[in-house]
C-alpha positions as CSV (number, residue, x, y, z in Angstrom):
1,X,63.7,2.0,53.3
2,X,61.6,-0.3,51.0
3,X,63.4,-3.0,49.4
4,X,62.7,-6.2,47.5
5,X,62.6,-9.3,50.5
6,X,61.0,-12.0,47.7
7,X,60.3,-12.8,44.7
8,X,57.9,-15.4,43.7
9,X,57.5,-16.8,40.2
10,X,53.5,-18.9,39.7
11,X,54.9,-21.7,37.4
12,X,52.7,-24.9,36.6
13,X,55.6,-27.1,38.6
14,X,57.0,-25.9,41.1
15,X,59.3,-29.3,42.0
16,X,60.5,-29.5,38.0
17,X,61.1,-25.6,38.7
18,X,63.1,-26.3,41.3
19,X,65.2,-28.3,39.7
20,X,66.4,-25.8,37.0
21,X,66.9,-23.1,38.9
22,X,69.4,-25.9,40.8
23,X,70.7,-27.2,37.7
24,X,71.1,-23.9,35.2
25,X,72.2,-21.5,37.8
26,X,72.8,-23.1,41.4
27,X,70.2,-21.2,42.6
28,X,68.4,-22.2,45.7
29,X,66.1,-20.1,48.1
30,X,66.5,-16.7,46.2
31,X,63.3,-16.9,43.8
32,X,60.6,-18.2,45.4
33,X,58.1,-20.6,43.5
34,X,54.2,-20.9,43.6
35,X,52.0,-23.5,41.9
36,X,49.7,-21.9,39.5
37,X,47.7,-22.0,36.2
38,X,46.8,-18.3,35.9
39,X,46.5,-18.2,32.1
40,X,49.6,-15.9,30.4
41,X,50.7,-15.4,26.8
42,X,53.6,-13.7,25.5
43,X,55.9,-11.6,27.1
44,X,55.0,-11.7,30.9
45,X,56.5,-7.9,31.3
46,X,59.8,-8.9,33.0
47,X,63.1,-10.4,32.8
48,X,65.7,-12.0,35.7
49,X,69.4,-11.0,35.3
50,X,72.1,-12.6,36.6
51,X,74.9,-10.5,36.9
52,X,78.3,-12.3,36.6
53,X,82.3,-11.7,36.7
54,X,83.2,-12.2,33.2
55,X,82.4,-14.2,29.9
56,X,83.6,-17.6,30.7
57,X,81.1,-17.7,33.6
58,X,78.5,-16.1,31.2
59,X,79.2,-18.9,29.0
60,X,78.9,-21.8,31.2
61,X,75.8,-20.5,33.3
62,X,73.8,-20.4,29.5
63,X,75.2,-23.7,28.8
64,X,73.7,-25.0,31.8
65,X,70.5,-23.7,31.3
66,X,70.2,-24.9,27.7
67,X,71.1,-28.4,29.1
68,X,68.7,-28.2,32.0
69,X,65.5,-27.7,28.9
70,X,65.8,-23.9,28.3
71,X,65.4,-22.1,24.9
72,X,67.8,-20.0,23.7
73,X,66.4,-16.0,22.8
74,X,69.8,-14.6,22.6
75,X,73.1,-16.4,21.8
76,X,75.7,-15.5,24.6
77,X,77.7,-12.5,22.5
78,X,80.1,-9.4,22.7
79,X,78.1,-5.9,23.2
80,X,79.2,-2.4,23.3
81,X,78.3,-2.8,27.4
82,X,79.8,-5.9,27.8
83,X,78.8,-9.7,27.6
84,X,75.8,-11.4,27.4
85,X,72.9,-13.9,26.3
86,X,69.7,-15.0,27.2
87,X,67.3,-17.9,28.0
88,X,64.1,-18.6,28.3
89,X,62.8,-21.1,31.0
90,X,60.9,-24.1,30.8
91,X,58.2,-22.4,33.2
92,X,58.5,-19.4,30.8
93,X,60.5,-16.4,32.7
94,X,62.8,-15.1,30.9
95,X,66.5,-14.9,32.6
96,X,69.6,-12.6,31.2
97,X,73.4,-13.6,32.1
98,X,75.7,-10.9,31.7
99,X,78.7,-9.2,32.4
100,X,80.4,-5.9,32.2
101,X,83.3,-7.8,31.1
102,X,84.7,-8.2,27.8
103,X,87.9,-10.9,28.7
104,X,88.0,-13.3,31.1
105,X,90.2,-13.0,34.0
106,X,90.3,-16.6,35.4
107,X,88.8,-20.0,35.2
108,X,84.6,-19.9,34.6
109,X,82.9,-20.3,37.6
110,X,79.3,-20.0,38.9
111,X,79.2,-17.1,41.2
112,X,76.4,-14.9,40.7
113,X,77.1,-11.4,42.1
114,X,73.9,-10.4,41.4
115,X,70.1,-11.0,40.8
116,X,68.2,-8.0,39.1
117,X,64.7,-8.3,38.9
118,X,63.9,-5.7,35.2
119,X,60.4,-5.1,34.9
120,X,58.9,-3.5,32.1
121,X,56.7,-0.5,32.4
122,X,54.8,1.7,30.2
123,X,56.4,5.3,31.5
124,X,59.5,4.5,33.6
125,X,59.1,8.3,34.8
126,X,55.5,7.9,36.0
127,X,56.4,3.9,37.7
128,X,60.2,5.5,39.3
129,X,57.6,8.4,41.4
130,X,55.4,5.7,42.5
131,X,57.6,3.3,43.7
132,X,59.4,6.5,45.3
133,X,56.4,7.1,47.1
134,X,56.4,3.1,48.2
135,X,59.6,3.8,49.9
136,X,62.3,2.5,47.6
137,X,65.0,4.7,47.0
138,X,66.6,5.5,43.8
139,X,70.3,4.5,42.8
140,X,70.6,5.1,39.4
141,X,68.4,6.8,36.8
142,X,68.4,7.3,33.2
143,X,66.1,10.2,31.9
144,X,62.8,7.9,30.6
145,X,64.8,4.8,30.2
146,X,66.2,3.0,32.9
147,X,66.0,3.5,36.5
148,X,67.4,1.1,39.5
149,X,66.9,1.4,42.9
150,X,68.8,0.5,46.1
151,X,69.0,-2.7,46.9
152,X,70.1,-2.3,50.4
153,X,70.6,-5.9,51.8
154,X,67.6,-7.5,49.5
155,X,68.6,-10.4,47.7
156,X,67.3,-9.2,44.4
157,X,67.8,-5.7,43.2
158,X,65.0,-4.0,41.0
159,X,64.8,-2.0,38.2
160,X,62.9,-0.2,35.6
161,X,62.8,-0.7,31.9
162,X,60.8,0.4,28.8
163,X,58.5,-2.3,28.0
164,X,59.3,-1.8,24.1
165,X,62.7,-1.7,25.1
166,X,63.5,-5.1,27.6
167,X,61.4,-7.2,24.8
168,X,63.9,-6.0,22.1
169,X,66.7,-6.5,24.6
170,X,65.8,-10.3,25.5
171,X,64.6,-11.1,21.9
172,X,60.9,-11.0,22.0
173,X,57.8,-9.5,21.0
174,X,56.4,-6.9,23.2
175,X,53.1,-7.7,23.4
176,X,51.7,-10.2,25.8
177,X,48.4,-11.0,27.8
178,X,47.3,-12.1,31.1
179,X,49.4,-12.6,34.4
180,X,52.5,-11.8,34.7
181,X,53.5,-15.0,36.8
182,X,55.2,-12.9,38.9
183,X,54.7,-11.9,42.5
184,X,57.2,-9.3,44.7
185,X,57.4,-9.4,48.7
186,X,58.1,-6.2,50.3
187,X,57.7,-4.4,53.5
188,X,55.1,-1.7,52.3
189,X,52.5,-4.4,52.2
190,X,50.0,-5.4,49.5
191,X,49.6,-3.0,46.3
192,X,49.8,-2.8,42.1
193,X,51.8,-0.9,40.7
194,X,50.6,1.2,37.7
195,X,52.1,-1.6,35.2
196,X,50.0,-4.5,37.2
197,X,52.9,-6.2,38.8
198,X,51.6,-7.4,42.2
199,X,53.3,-6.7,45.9
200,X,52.8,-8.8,49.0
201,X,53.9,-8.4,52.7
202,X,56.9,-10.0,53.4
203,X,60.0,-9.2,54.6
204,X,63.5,-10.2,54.3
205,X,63.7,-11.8,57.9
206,X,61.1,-14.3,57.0
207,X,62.2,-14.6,53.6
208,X,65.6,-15.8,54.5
């Protein structure tokens, strides 16, 4: 089965990168970082979630990343799915922290349970049968607006949203030009998907 073994992220600095991703979320080898100057405007297509435990955590993760030189999008706030805000870097991806949960049941902490890469795609029925045909298996699925595959033991999990629709869930405009800054490692070798988001060889023995 086809899964996600990488995911790199072109950013202009790759050490300052680094150093958020340490500082805002305590993250260390799961997104991978490239130096690069490819010329982007607008929204890049995707968005990184962080799945957490409960509010407090949400809380504190945003905080963090505000301190560490992010931008605000969404204020951290109650939902009818749960709990949630979201940030934009200073290398300009776009990360969501949420949770299912609508009380806290302990003391904040900074576990992430999990990292969901969203992409944004024109047709989500058209992108779900041709990553289907790459290999990756399908988890969950939502008609023409949300699918997610199986993660299996990848360290990032990905799904599929409507363009239209991730840009109005992370605050921004949907329209954006040039690369998408974003590069996926897989086992089913080098291709582009119908949206333009780029796949490379990799697996998840060499990307540990």
């Amino acid at each position: 089965m086809t899964s996600i073994a990488s995911v790199t992220l072109d950013v202009a600095d790759p050490a300052a990168t680094q150093r958020f991703h340490t500082a805002a979320f305590g993250l260390d080898k799961q997104i991978r970082l490239r130096a690069s100057d490819a010329p982007t405007s607008g929204f890049r297509g995707f968005t990184l979630a962080l799945t957490v435990s409960q509010p407090a955590t949400v809380n504190g993760l945003v905080g963090a990343a505000l301190d560490a030189g992010a931008t605000s999008l969404k204020p951290a706030a109650k939902s009818l799915w749960g709990y949630g805000g979201v940030v934009q870097a200073p290398d300009g991806t776009i990360w969501k922290i949420a949770t299912s949960a609508k009380k806290d049941s302990g003391p904040a902490t900074r576990q992430i349970d999990e990292i969901v890469l969203l992409l944004g795609v024109a047709d989500v029925a058209a992108s779900k049968r041709f990553y289907v045909e790459h290999g990756l298996a399908v988890a969950k699925s939502f008609g023409r607006m949300y699918v997610e595959f199986v993660a299996g033991s990848s360290p990032v999990k990905l799904a599929l949203y409507r363009r239209r629709a991730l840009a109005k869930d992370v605050g921004v405009a949907p329209g954006g030009t040039g690369s998408h800054r974003l590069t996926i490692g897989g086992d089913s070798g080098h291709f582009t998907d119908p949206d333009g988001f780029a796949w490379e060889a990799a697996s998840l023995a060499t990307a540990k």
